[in-house]
N, C-alpha and C positions, 0 to 999 in steps of 0.2 A: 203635473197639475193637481193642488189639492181639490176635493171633491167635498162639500158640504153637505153634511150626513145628519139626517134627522133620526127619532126614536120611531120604534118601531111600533104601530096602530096598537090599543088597547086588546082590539081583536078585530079581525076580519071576515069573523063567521057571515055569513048572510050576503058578502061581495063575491066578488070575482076578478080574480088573476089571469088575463090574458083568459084562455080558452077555459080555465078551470074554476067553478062555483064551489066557496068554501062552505061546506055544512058543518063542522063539527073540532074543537082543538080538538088534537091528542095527545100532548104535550109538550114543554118548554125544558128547552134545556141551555149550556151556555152558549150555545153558537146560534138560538130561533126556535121558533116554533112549527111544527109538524101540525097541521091540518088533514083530513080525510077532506075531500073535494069530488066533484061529478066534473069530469072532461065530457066539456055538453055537447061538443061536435062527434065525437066515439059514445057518450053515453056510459061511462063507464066509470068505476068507483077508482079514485087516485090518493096518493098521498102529497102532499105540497111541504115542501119545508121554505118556509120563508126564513132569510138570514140579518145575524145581525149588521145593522148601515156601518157599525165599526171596522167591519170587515176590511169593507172598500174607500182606502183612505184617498187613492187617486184614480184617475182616466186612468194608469195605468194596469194599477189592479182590477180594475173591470175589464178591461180588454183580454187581462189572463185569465179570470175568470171565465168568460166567454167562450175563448180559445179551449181550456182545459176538457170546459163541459162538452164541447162536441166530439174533442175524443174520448172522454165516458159514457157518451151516449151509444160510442158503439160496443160497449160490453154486452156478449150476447150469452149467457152462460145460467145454468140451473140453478146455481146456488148464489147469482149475485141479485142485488135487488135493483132491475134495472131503473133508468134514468129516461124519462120520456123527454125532455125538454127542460130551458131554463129559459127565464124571462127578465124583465126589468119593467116594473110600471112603478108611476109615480114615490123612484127612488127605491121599490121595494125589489129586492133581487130576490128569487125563488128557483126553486127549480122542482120539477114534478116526477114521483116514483110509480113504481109498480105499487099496488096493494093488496100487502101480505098478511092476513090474517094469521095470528098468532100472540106470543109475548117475547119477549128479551131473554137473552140469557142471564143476561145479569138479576131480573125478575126470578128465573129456574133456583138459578146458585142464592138467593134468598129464601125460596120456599124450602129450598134442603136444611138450611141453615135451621131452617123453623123448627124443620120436623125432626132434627138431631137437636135443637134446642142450644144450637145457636146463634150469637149473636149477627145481626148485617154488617155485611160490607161498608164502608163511608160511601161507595159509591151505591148500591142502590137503596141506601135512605134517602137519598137526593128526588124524590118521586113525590109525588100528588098522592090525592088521598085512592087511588086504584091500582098505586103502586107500579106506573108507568112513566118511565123518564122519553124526553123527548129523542133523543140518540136511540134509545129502543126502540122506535116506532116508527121505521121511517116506511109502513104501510101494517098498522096491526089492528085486527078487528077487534069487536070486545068479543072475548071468546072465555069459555067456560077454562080456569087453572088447574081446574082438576083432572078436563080431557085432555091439553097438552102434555099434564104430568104423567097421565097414564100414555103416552106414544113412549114417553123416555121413562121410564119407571127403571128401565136397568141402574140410572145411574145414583137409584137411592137406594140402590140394592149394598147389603152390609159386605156379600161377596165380593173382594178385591178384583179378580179376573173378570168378572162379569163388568163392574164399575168400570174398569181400566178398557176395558172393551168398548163399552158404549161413548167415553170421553174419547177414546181411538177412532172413531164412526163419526164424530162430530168434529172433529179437528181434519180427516181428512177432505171430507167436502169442503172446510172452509180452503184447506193448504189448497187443493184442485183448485179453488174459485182464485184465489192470488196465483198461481200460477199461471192461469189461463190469462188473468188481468196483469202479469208483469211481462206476459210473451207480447200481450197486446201496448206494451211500452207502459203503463202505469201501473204505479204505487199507491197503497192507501193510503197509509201514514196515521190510523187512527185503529188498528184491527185494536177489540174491548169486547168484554162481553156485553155490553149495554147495544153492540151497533152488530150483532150476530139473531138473527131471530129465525125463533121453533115452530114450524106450523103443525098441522094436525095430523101430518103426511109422513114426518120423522124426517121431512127436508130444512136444512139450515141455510140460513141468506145470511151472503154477507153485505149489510146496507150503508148508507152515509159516502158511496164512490162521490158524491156531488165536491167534497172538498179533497179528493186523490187528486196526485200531482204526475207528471209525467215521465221517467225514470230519469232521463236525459236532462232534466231543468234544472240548471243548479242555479239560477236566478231566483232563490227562494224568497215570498215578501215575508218582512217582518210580523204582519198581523198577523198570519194564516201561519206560520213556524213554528210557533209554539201551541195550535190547535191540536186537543184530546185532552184524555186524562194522562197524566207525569207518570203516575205508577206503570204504565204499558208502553211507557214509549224506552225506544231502546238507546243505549247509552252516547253513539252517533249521532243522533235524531239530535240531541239538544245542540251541535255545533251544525247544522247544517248537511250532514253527511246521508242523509237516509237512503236506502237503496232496497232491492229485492229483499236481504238478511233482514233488514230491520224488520218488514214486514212477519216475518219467520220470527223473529225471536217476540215479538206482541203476540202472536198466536199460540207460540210457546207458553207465557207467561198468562193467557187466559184458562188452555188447558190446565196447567199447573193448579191455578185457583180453580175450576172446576173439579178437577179431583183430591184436591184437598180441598174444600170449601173453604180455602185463605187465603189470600192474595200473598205473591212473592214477598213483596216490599208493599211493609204496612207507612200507613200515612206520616210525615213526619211534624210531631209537638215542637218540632224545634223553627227556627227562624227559614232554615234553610231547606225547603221543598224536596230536592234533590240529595240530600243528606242519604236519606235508606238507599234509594236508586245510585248511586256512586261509588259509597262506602260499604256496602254491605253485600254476599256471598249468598244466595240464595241457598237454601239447607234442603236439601234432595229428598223427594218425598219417602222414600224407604228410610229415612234416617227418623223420619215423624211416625211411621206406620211401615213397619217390615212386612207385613205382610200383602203391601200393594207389588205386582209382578214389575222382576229387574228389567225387565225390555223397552216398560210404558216411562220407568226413574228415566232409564238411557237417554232412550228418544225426544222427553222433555228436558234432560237438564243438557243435553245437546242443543235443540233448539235455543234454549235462554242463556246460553255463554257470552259473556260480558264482550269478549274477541268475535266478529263478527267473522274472523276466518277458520274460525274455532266450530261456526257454524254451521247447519244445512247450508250450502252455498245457495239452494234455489229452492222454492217451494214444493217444488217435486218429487225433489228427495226426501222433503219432508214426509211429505202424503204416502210416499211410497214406503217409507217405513211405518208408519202406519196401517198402511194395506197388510203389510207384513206380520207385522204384531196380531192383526186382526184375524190372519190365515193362520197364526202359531210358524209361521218360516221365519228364521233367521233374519238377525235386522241389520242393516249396514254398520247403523253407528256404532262406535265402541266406544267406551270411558277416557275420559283426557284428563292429562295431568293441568294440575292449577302452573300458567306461566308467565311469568311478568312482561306484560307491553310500554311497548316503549310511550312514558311521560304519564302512564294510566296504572290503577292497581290492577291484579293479574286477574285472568280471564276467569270466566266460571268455572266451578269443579264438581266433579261427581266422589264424592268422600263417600270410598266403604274398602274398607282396609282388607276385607276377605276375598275382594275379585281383584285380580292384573288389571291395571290399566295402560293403554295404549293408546296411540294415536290415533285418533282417524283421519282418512285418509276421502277427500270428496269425489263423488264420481263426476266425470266430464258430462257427461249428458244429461241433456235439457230438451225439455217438449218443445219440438218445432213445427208441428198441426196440430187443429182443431183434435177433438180427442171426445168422449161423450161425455152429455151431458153442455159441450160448446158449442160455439158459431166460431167460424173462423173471423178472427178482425175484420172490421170491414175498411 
């Protein structure tokens, strides 16, 4: 049944959403707008993201809607930004967050750019005049940029090891936070730096679970399938296929531009969007800067292999080599040769003509309890 979708209030500052009083936007992005709100019956400061009515083309997408959010609601984990509820009033779907005082990463990886005197990202020029996209802020206070940037100060340090350490400390929390959320049966389907946020603590969230999908749905709706930014979504993703990898190789490809302050796959001038994302080999960061460490190239150009079997098979492994890197122990992965899949061009490669490359080989084991910093599903 189609569902007749109005445009979304000019603003809703000064209403209320179900239990929650909207004080203040935080901002817009393409899927709604983020509000900071007071849940008057807790008394407590929230974030809202009210979504666009495109979203939900029928009864039946609001019913998965629905469905989806109450098993996102039981994400119980340190580093995700949890989900208190989702609503529906007159026609407006919402759904309400934890709030995380902080900025985006995508915000961080601009200020570096600043201070090395380079130029933005296309994705975070996309921001207001406080330099906050709405994907960033799915609960951020206004908070001083200079005291976050001093919690993370290592990773504008000119030190490679140092740098390559600190982007290692931030990827693994986020990999922990997807693996805890793929044991619990869902997938984001949108990990970016824009939807990763820094508080003051040196804890990273991963936020925006309200539009993750279920591992197991392969009923994907058409509106919501092509939801994020193109440049992070993995090369499966665009036919319907996303799974735990995919997740893996968007996180990949965030670190990547965080330690090179450049995105994998830059935007494409040509007609076709997908053109860099399809056609093109990502170029391994020791080939850009030899002197970033071969463990952190490894681990990342692992991660972003075009072959999802090519991949961390699970989030875990990811993290764990991560952890590894961070201790100086020995890391699982090892370098793969570039090899052609069937009907696709061939998998990503790690090119450096002075090291063997070999296979790697995925471990079987996968986290099957709560673990710290979790809740166990509920």
């Amino acid at each position: 049944t189609e569902v007749q979708t109005c445009a979304l209030p000019i603003s809703l500052i000064g209403q209320s959403l179900g239990d929650y009083r909207i004080t203040r936007e935080i901002g817009r992005g393409g899927m709604g707008i983020v509000y900071e709100a007071i849940q008057q019956s807790l008394d407590r400061r929230t974030s809202v993201k009210v979504l666009k009515p495109s979203l939900f083309r029928s009864e039946r997408d609001i019913l998965r809607f629905q469905r989806e959010s109450r098993t996102i609601s039981r994400l119980h984990h340190s580093n995700i930004v949890e989900v208190y509820g989702v609503g529906l009033q007159n026609d407006i779907h919402y759904f309400a967050m934890r709030y995380v005082p902080g900025i985006g990463l995508d915000r961080l990886i601009a200020i570096l750019k600043q201070r090395r005197g380079k130029a933005s990202s296309p994705e975070t020029k996309v921001t207001d005049s406080s330099h906050v996209t709405a994907e960033s802020t799915a609960g951020q206070d206004v908070v001083n940029e200079d005291a976050v940037c001093d919690v993370y100060q290592d990773l504008a340090e000119s030190h490679p090891v140092r740098r390559a350490a600190a982007v290692a400390r931030i990827g693994e929390q986020i990999a922990d936070a997807l693996d805890y959320a793929h044991h619990c049966g869902v997938i984001h389907r949108d990990v970016k730096p824009s939807n990763l946020l820094l508080d003051l603590h040196g804890t990273v969230w991963l936020s925006d679970f309200g539009l993750a999908r279920p591992i197991h749905d392969v009923e994907l709706t058409q509106s919501l399938d092509v939801i994020g930014t193109l440049r992070y979504m993995a090369p499966e993703a665009f036919g319907g296929g996303a799974d735990e990898r995919s997740d893996v190789y968007s996180l990949g490809l965030t670190l990547y531009e965080l330690l090179m302050l450049k995105p994998v796959h830059e935007e494409s001038r040509g007609r076709n969007p997908l053109e860099p994302i399809v056609h093109s080999d990502p170029v391994p960061p020791r080939q850009i800067d030899p002197s970033i460490p071969r463990d952190i190239d490894t681990i990342i150009m692992k991660a972003i292999s075009e072959d999802p079997q090519q991949r961390y098979q699970s989030a875990k492994e990811f993290a764990d080599d991560l952890r590894r890197f961070q201790n100086h122990d020995p890391i699982q992965a090892r370098r793969t040769r570039s090899s052609a899949s069937t009907g696709a061009s061939s998998s990503s490669t790690v090119s450096n003509s002075s090291s063997p490359r070999t296979r790697w080989r995925p471990s079987p084991s996968r986290r099957s309890s709560a673990g710290p910093g979790r809740v166990a599903c509920a």
